[in-house]
N, C-alpha and C positions, 0 to 999 in steps of 0.2 A: 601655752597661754591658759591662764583660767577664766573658766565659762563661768565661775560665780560669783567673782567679784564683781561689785557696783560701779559705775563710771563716776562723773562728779554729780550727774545727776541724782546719783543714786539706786539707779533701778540698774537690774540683775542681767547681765548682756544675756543669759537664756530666757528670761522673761519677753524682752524687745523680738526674739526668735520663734518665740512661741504666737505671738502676736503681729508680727512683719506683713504679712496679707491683708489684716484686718485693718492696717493705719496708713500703711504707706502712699495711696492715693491721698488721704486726706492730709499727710505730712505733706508730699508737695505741692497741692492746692497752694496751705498756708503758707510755704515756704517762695512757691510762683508770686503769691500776692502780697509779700512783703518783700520782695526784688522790684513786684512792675511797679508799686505803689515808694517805694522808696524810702519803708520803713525798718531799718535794721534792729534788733535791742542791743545796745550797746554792750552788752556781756558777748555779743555776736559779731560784734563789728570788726572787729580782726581779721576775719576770715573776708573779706573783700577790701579789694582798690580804690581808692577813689581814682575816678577818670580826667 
């Protein structure tokens, strides 16, 4: 696998690894509060069921 190509977002998977301590609480903060609140972005909505 290579570590330096871009995802679609564009940013470097050794970049996200260099940085993963520093974000990762505040990725799932935002990520909890758009589960409880029931806001998906629809480029995201795939990845969950409706119930």
């Amino acid at each position: 696998m290579k570590d330096n190509i871009p995802g679609v977002d564009g940013i470097p998977p050794k970049l996200l690894l260099e940085i993963v301590e520093q974000i990762s609480t505040q990725l799932a903060t935002v990520f909890n509060l758009s589960l409880e609140e029931g806001i998906v972005p629809l480029e995201n909505s795939f990845f969950f069921k409706e119930q």
